[in-house]
C-alpha positions as CSV (number, residue, x, y, z in Angstrom):
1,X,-115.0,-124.4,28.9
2,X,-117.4,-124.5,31.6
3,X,-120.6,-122.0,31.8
4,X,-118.9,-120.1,34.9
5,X,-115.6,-119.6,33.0
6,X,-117.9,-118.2,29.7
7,X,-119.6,-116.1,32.2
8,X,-116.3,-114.6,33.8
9,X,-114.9,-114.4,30.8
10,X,-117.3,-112.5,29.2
11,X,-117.5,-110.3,32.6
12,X,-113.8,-109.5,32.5
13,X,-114.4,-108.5,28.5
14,X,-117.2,-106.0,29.6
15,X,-114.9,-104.6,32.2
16,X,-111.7,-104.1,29.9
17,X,-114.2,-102.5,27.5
18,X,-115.8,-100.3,29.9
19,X,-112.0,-99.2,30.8
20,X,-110.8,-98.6,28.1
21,X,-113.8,-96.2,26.8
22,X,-113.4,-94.3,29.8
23,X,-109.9,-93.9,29.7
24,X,-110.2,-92.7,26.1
25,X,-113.1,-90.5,26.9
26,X,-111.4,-88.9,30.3
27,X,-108.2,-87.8,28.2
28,X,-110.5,-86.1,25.7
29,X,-112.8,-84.7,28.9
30,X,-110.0,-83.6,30.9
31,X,-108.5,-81.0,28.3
32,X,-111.5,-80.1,26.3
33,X,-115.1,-81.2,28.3
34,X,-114.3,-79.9,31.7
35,X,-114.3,-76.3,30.8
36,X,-117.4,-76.5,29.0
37,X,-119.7,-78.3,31.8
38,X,-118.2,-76.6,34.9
39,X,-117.2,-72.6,34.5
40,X,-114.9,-72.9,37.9
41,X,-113.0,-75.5,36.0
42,X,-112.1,-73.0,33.7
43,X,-107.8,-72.3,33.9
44,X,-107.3,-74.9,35.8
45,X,-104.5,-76.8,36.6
46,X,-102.7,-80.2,35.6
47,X,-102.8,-81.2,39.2
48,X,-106.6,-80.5,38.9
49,X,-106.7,-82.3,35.6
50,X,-104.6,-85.3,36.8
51,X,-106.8,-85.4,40.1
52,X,-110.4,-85.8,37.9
53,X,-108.9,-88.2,35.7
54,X,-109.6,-91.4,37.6
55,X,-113.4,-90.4,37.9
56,X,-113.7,-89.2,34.8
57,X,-112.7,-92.7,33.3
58,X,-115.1,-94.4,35.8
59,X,-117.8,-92.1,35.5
60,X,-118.1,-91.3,31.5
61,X,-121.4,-92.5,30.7
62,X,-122.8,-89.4,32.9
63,X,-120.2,-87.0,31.8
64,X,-120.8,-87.8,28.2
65,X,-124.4,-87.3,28.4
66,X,-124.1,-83.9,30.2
67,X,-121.3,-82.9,27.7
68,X,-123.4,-83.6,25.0
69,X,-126.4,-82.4,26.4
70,X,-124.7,-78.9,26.7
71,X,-125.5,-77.8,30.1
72,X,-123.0,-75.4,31.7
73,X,-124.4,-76.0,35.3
74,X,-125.2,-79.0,37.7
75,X,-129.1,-79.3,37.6
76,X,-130.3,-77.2,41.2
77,X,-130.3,-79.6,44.2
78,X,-133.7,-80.1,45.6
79,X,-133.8,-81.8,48.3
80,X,-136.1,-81.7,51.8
81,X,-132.6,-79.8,53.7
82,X,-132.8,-76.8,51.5
């Protein structure tokens, strides 16, 4: 096998993996974490649920670390238009 193909491979490896964590980790974020890191999430519906899922799954390194982290509320924005 040639160096680029070991490369690929081992790129399309990382990817599956990354995948397949988040789409473990959004099923468990979706109906338990949600409600604890964002209070308007609270009641929601499966169409809300079914709509976070895709970025939940892409994004679960950050969620995880907020869920964990136990903070209810997105840190205040402070930016130079405020």
């Amino acid at each position: 096998m040639a160096a680029y193909e070991t490369v690929a491979s081992v790129a399309v490896t990382a990817f599956c993996a990354y995948a397949l964590a988040g789409a473990v980790f959004a099923v468990f974020f979706v109906t338990l974490g949600v409600q604890r890191i964002d209070a308007l999430a609270k009641g929601s519906g499966p169409a809300f649920r079914m709509l976070i899922f895709p970025a939940s799954a892409a994004l679960w390194p950050l969620l995880l670390s907020r869920w964990l982290s136990g903070r209810t509320e997105p840190p205040a924005e402070r930016s130079p238009h405020r």
